[in-house]
N, C-alpha and C positions, 0 to 999 in steps of 0.2 A: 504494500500500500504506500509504502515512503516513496520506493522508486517510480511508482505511478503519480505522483504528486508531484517528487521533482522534474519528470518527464514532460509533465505538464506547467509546471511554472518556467522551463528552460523554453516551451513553445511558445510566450509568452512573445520572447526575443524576434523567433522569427516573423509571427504576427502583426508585429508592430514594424519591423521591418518591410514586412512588403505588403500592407493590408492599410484600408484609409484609416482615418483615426475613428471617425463612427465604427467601424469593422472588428475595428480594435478594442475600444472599450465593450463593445457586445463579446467580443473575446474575452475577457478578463472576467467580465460580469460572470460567465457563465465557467469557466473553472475556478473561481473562488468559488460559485455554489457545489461546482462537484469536489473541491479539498474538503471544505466544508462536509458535506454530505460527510463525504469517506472520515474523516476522524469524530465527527458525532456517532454515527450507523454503525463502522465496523471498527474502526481503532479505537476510540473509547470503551463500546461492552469490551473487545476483546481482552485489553489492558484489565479492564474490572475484574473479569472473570480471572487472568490468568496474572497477577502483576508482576512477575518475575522477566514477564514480557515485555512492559513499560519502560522505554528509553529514557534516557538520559532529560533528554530537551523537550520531552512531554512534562516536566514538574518545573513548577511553577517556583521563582525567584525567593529564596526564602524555605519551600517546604522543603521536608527531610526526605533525604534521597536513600531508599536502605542499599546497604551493601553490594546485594546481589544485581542491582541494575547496571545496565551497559548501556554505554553510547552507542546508539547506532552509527555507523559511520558511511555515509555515500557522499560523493562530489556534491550534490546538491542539495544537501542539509548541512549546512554550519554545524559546528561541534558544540557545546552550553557552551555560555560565556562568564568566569568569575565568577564569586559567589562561594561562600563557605560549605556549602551544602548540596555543590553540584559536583560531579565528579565528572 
């Protein structure tokens, strides 16, 4: 679901590159609602259900990170950034 996300925010580039800007923003409008979609619908339950599952840069600035979380790491997800409680 990460790599579907980032696959679609990096199409962002091309759309705007060769699409008018009307075109463009109806672009954007409409994969913010399917990120969206995809981390309320399937990455949030599955996070809840399973939390060992839960990455790094899904917790929020501040909350407690246990142990056993991992960064996920792909080109087009930033790593956390600082923060006592990020790992």
């Amino acid at each position: 679901m990460f790599e579907i996300g980032a696959a679609l925010d990096r199409s962002t580039a091309d759309v705007r590159a060769t699409e008018s800007a009307d075109d463009f923003k109806t672009y954007v409008r409409f994969v913010g609602k399917v990120m969206t979609d995809v981390l309320l619908e399937v990455i949030n339950p599955v996070c809840a259900q399973y939390p060992d599952l839960k990455p790094t840069q899904l917790y929020r600035p501040g909350e407690s990170v246990p142990p056993s979380a991992k960064t996920y790491v792909h080109r087009g997800i930033p790593p956390p950034s600082g923060g006592s409680d990020v790992r």
